[in-house]
N, C-alpha and C positions, 0 to 999 in steps of 0.2 A: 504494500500500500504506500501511494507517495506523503509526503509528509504532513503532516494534520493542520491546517492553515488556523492560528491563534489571532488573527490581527483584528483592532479596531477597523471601523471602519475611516476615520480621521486620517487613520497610518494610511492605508490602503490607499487612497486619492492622493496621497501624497508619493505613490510609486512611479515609478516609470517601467514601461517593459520595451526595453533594448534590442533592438532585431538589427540585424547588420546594414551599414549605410548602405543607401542607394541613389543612384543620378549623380551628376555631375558637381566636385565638389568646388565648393564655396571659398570666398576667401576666409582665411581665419586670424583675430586678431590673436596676439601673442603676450600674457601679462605674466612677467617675471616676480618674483619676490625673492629677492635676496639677501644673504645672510647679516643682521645688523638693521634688514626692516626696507631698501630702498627698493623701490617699485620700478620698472622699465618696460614700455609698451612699444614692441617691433624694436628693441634695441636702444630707445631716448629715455632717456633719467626724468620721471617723473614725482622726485621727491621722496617722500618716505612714508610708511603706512599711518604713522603720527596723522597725515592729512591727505584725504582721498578725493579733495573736489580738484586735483590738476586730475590725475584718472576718472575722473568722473566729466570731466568735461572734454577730454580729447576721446572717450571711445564714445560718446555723447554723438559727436559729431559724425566716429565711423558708421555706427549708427543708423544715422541721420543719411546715411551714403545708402543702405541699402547693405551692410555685410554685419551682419548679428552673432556671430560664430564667434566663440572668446574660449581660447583654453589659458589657465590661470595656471603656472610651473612655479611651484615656492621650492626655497632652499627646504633640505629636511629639518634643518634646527628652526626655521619657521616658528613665531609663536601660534597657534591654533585659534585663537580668535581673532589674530588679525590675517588668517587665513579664511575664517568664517567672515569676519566682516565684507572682504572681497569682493567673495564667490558674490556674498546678499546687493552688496552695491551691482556686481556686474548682473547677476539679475533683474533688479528694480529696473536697469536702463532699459530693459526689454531685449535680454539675448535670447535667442531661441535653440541656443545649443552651446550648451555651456559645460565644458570639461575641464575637468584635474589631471593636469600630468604628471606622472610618477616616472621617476628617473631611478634606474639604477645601473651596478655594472652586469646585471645578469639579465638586462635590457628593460627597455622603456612600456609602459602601458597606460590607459586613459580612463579614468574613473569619472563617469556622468554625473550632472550635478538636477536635481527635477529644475525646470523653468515653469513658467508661468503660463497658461491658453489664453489663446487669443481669445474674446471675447464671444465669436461666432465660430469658435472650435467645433468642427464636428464632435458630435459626444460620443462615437464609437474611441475618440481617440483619447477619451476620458473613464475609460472604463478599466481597473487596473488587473493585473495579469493575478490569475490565485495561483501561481505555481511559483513567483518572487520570492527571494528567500530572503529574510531579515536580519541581521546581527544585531543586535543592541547590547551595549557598555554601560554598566549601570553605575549609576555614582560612586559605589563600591567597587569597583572593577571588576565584577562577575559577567559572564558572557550568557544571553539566551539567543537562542534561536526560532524566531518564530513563536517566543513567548515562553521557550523551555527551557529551564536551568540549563546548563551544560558546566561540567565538572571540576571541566578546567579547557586550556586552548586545544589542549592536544584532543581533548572529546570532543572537541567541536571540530576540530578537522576531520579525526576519523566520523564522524558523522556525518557533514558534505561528502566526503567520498562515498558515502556508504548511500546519499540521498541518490548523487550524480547515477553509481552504477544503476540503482532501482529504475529512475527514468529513464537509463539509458535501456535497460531489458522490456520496459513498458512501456516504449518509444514514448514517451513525454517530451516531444517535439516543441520547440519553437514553433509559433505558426508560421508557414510560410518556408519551412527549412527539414531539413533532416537533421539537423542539431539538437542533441537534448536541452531543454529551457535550463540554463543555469544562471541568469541573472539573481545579482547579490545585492541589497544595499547592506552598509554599513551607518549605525545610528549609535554614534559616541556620544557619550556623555563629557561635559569637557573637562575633566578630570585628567581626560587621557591627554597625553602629549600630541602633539602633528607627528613628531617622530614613531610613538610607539600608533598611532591609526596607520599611517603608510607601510608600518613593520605589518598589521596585522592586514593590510588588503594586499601587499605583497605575500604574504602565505594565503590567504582566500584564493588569490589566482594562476599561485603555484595548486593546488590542488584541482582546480578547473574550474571554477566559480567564471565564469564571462559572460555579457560585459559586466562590470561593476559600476555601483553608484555611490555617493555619498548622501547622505538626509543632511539636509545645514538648517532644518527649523524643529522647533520645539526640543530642546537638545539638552533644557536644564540650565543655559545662560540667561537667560532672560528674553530670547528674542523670540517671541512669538509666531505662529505660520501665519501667515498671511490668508484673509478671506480669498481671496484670488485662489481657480482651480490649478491645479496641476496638469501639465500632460502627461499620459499613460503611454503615450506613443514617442516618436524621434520624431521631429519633425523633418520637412522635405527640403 
């Protein structure tokens, strides 16, 4: 049996379910955060995370151009809320495909961040996947999955592996693929470092967890989700 879905329904709208790009790709803006806090978008020194209206007003404009695609590369020693702050500002501006980039030396990978629907979003593209798998970091640093204890890191890996194989024997496909659905988010409490969350989705997708997401609302900081929907879908 595949795994027993515990989620509010709050969470749930706030998923995304990840299918692999398609059509011709976009331009995409580029926001650095580097070690010490300085921000640099496409390579220009835009200050430092202390104040985010110079970023705020030059992707304002790309924007305003017609190209909404933003992946956001922090150094690892990164503070984690001024990672959260970011992602929330490059959303507000209205991105429609807003990604985390993970660097390392045993290669690079891109953690999805939810955005926001358009107002006349089709609602098929609102409707969230129940096969998502959810990690949550609980203020204590305990890990559940999908709302279930798990005992420690190591029982939460072998338990993704153990989910992956299931859906892979009972073709629990991605729609649209022969892929098994392995979409992850990950919902830190922020206790956790940026360092030790990147440790822990670098092991998620060494075990096969893909694509991965990040949740950046309701997270125990103080910052609220937003009444605004989520999409379920990537958009085009």
């Amino acid at each position: 049996m595949l795994l027993n879905m515990k989620l509010g329904s709050s969470l749930l709208l706030s998923l995304l379910a990840f299918g692999a790009a398609v059509g011709q790709p976009a331009k995409t803006s580029s926001v650095q955060i580097l070690s010490g806090g300085e921000i640099r978008l496409a390579g220009d020194s835009l200050g430092t995370v202390a104040d985010l209206n110079p970023l705020k007003t030059r992707l304002a404009e790309i924007c305003q151009k017609g190209s909404r695609q933003v992946t956001v590369e922090p150094a690892k020693s990164s503070d984690f809320s001024d990672v959260l702050r970011i992602l929330r500002a490059v959303r507000e501006l209205g991105s429609k495909r807003l990604s985390l980039k993970v660097a390392g030396s045993d290669g690079d990978f891109m953690v999805m961040i939810p955005v926001f629907a358009d107002a006349d979003e089709d609602i098929a593209n609102l409707r969230p996947n129940p096969l998502t798998l959810v990690v949550r970091v609980a203020a204590d640093r305990r890990l559940y999955l999908n709302g279930d204890l798990q005992q420690s890191q190591g029982a939460l890996l072998a338990r993704l592996r153990q989910v992956f194989r299931q859906r892979k024997k009972m073709k629990g496909y991605r729609p649209g693929s022969n892929e098994i659905e392995a979409t992850l988010f990950l919902k830190p409490y922020p206790v956790l470092s940026f360092s030790d969350a990147i440790d822990l989705l670098r092991a998620f997708h060494r075990v096969g967890a893909n694509p991965l997401g990040l949740q950046i609302d309701d997270l125990g900081d103080g910052h609220a989700s937003s009444n605004r929907r989520n999409r379920t879908k990537p958009c085009s």
